[in-house]
C-alpha positions as CSV (number, residue, x, y, z in Angstrom):
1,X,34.4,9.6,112.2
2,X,37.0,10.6,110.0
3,X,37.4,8.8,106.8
4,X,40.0,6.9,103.8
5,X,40.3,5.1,101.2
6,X,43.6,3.0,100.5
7,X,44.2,2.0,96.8
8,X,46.2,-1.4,97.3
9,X,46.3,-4.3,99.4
10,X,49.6,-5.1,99.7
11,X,51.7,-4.8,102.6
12,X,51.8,-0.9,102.4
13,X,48.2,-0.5,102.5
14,X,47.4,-2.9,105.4
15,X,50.0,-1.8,107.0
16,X,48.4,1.6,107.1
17,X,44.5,0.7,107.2
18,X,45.5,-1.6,110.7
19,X,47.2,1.6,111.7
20,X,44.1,3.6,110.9
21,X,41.6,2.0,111.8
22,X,43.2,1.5,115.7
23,X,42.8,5.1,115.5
24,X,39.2,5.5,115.2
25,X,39.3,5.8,110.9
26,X,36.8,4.6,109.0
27,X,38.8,2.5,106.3
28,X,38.2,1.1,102.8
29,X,40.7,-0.6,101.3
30,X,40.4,-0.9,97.5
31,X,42.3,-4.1,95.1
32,X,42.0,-5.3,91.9
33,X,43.6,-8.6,92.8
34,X,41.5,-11.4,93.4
35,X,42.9,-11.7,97.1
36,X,44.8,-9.7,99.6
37,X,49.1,-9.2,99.7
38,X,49.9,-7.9,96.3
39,X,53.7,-9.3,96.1
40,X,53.3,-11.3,99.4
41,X,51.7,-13.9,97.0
42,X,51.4,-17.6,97.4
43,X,50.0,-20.5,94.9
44,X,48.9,-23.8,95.0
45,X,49.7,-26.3,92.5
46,X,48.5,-30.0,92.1
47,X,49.2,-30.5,96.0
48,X,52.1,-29.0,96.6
49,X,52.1,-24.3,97.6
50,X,55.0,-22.0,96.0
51,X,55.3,-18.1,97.0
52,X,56.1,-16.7,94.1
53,X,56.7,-12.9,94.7
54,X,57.9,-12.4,98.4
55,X,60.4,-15.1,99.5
56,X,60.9,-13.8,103.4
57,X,60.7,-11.0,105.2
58,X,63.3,-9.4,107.9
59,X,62.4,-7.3,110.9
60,X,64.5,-4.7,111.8
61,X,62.5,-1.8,113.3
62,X,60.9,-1.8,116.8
63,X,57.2,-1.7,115.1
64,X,58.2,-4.4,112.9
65,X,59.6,-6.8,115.3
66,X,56.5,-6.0,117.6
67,X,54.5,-7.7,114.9
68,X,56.6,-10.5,114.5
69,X,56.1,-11.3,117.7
70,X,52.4,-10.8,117.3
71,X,52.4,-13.8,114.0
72,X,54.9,-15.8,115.8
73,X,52.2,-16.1,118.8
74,X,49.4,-16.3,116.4
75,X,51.7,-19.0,114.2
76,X,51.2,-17.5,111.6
77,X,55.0,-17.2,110.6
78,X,57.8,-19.0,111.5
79,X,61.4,-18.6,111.3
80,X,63.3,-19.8,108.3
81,X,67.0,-20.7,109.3
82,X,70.2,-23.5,108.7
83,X,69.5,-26.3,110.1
84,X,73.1,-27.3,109.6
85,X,75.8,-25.7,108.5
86,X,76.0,-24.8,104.4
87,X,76.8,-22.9,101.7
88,X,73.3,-21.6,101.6
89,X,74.1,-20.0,105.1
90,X,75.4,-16.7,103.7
91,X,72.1,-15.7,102.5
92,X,70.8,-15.7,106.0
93,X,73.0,-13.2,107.6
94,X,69.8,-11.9,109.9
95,X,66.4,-13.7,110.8
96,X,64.1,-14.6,108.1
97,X,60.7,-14.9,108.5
98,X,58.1,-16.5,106.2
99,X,54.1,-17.4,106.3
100,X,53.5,-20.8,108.0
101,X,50.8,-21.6,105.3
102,X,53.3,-19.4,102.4
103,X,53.8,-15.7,102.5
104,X,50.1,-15.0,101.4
105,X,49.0,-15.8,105.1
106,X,51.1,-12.9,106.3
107,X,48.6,-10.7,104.0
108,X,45.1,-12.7,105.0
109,X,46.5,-11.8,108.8
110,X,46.7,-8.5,108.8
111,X,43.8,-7.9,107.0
112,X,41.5,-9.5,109.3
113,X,39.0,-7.3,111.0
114,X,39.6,-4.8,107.8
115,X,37.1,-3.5,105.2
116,X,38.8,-4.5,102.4
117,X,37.1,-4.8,98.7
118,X,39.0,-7.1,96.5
119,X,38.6,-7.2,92.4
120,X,38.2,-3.6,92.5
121,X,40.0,-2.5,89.9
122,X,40.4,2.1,90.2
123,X,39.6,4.1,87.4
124,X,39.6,7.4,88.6
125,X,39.9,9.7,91.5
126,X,38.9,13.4,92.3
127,X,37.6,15.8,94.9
128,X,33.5,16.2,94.8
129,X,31.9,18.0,97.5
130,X,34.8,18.5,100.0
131,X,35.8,14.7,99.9
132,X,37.9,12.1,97.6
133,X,35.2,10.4,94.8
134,X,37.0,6.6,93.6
135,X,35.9,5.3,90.9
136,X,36.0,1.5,90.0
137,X,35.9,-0.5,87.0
138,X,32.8,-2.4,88.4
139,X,30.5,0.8,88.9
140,X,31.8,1.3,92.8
141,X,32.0,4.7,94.1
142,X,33.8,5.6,97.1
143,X,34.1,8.3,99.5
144,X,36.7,9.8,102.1
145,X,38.3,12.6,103.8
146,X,42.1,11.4,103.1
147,X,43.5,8.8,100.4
148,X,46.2,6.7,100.5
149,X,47.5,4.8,97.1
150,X,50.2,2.0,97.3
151,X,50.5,0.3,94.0
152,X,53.5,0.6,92.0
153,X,54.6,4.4,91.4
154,X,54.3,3.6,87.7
155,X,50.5,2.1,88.5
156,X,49.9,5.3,90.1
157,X,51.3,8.2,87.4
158,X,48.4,5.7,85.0
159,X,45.6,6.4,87.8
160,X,46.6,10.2,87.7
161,X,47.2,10.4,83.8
162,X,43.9,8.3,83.4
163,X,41.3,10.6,86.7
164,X,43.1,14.1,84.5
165,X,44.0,14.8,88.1
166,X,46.5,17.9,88.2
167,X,49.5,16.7,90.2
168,X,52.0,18.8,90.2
169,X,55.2,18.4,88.5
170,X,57.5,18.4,91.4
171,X,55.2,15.3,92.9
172,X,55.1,13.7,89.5
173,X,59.0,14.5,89.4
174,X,58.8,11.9,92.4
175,X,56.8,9.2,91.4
176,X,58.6,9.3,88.0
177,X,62.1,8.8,89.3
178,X,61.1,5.2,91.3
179,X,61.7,2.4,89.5
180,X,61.3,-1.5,89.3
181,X,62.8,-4.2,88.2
182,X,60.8,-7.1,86.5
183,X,61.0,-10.5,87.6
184,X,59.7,-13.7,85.7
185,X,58.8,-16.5,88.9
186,X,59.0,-19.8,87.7
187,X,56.8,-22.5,89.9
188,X,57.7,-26.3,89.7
189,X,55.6,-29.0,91.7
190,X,57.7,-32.2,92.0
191,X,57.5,-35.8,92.5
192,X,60.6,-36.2,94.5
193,X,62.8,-33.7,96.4
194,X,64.7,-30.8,95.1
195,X,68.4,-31.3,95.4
196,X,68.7,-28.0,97.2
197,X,71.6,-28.3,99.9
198,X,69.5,-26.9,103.8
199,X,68.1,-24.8,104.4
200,X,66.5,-24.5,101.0
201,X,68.0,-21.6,99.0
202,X,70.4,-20.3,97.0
203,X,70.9,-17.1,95.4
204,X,72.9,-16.1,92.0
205,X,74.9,-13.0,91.9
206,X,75.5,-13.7,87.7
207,X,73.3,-15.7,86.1
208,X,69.6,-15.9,84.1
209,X,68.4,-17.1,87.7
210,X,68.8,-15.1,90.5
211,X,67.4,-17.0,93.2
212,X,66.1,-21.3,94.0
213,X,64.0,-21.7,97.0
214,X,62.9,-25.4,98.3
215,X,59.4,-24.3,99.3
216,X,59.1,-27.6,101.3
217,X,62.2,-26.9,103.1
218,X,60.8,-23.6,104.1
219,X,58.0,-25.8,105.6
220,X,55.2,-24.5,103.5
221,X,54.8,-27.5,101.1
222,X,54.8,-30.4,103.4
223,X,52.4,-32.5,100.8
224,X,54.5,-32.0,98.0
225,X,57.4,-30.9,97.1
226,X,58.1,-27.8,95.0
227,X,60.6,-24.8,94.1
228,X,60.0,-21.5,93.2
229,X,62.7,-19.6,90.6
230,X,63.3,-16.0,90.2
231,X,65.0,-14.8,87.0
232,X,67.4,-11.5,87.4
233,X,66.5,-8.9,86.1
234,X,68.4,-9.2,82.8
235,X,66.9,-12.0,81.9
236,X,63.1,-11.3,82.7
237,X,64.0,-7.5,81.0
238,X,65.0,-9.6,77.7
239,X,61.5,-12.3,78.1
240,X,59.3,-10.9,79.7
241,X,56.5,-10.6,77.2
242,X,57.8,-14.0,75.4
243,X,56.5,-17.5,75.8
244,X,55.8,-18.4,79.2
245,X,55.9,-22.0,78.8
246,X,59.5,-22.0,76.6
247,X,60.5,-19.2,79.2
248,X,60.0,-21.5,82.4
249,X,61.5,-24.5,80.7
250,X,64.7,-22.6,80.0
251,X,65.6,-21.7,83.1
252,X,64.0,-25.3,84.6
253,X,66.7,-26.6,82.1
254,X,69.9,-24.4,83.7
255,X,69.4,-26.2,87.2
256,X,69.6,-29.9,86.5
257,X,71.9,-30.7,89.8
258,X,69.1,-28.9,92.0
259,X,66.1,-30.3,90.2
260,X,66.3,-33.0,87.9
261,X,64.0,-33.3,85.3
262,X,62.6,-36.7,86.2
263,X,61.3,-35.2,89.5
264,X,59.6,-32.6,87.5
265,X,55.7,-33.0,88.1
266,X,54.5,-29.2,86.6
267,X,55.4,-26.4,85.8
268,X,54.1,-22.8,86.0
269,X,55.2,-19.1,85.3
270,X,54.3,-15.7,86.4
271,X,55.3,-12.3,85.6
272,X,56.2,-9.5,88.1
273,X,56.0,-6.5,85.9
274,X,57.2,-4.6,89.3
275,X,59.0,-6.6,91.6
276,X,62.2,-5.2,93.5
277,X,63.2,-1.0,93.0
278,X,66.2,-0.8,92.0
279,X,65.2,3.4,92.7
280,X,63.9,4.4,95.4
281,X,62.2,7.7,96.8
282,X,63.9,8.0,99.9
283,X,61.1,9.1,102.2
284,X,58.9,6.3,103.2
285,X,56.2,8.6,101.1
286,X,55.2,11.4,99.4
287,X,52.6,14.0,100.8
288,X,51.5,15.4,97.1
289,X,50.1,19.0,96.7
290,X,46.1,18.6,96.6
291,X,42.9,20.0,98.2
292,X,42.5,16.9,100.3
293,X,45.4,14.5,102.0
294,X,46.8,12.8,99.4
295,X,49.7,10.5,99.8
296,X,51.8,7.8,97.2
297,X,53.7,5.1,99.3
298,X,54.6,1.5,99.3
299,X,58.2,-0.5,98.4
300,X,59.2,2.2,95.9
301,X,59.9,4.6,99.2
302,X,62.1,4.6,102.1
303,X,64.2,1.3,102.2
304,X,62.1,-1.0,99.8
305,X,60.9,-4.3,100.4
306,X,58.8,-6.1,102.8
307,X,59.9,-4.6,105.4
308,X,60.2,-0.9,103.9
309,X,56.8,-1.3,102.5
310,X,55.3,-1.9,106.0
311,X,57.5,0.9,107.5
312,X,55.8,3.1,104.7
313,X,52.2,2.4,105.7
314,X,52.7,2.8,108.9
315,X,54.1,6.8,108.4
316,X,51.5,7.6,105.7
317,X,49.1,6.3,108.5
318,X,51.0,8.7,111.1
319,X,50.4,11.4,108.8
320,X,46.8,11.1,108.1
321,X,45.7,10.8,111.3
322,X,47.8,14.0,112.4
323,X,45.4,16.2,109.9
């Protein structure tokens, strides 16, 4: 049985190990997050759940929408629409979907029935005996014929720099040229409702904020109420290694007509040193020169995002499993 290893558990990499393993791979997916979904990431404070990376997810190609229809049945997503009509409307110009139980469940879904090692943090990587040899912070060793890594291109040109692995410089040419935009996400658990007008959203074209979501309004945080915050880019550029506590309370403080600080319960921040490319490889990945398949993909190739990310495992798994 042929054999890989997948370095990241976001959508990318379980996009590619479900692929895979239909196929008849054996398939190890490798994480140093404590849980499955990278980005698509969801959190629970006092009662209430915030996603805090991801906010939705669209479905535009056939293989994508077939999978939709595959959580839908399963409900494990839902559609999040206008209930009425709004200003919030013109963000939804196509169907949005999110995670029933928070964009994290989309993640713990498509990794069931996977092999999937989480708090696995790689050190190093490099052809042994006719196969790829990971190496993990713990002490793990890992073998396979073919190896797929995901992470952030940025995460990845460490991992090569770090294993003294001899890419070559038009493939580091590649992985140098994609780049991300940070983005501080700003959590707040409340005692009342958010002001938000329906369906829940709003986004900022200039501002310090550049997108308010009601995460009760998307239906995930029926037992409290809360709202999750992104800052632009400019902003989380400027702050991101500053105070986290001042940080979220100055941008809490900008939206006092959509959350009023008496219905302020707690608040929590967390940085996304990667979040949206803003540069993109345009190819959903890159087939680097090595002994052994190598590829680099994820949301830093093809058309970015959720959606871009999936479409990205799916041909790095295509092209594996055509060796």
């Amino acid at each position: 049985m042929p054999s890989s290893l997948i370095i990241g558990a976001g959508m990318a990499g379980l996009a590619a190990a479900r692929k895979l393993s239909t196929q008849g791979w054996d398939v190890v997916v490798l994480d140093k997050g404590r849980g499955v979904g990278g980005r698509l990431a969801t959190r629970r404070i006092e009662q209430a759940k915030a996603d805090h990376g991801a906010q939705y997810f669209s479905a535009t190609t056939p293989e994508l929408q077939e999978l939709v229809q595959e959580l839908l049945a399963d409900k494990v997503i839902t559609e999040w629409k206008p209930t009425q009509p709004s200003p919030a409307d013109t963000v939804f110009k196509k169907p949005h979907y999110v995670g029933v139980e928070g964009m994290n469940a989309v993640a713990k879904a498509l990794s069931k029935d996977l092999t999937v090692r989480t708090a696995e943090t790689v050190i190093s990587f490099r052809v042994e005996e006719n196969q790829w040899l990971v190496e993990t912070e713990s002490g793990g060793q890992y073998r396979a014929d073919a190896l797929l890594i995901t992470i952030p291109a940025p995460q990845a040109l460490a991992l090569i720099e770090k294993s003294g692995f001899p890419i070559v410089s038009a493939d580091k040419s590649v992985l140098s040229a994609i780049r991300y935009q940070p983005c501080i996400a700003v959590m707040v658990a409340l005692n009342k409702p958010s002001l938000l007008p329906a369906p829940g959203a709003v986004r900022y074209e200039t501002s310090d904020i550049a997108w308010v979501a009601d995460n009760a309004q998307k239906g995930i945080s029926p037992g409290q109420p809360s709202v999750t915050i992104h800052a632009s880019a400019d902003f989380s550029r400027t702050h991101f290694d500053g105070d986290l506590n001042a940080i979220g309370q100055q941008l809490v403080d900008q939206l006092p007509d959509l959350i009023p600080a008496d219905n302020i319960s707690t608040v929590q921040v967390h940085r996304w040193r990667y979040s949206l490319t803003d540069q993109r490889h345009p190819a959903p990945f890159l087939k680097a020169e090595a002994p052994l398949s190598l590829l680099f993909g994820g949301d830093g190739f093809g058309k970015g995002n959720v959606e871009g990310a999936f479409t990205s495992g799916l041909a790095m798994a295509g092209c594996t499993a055509n060796l």
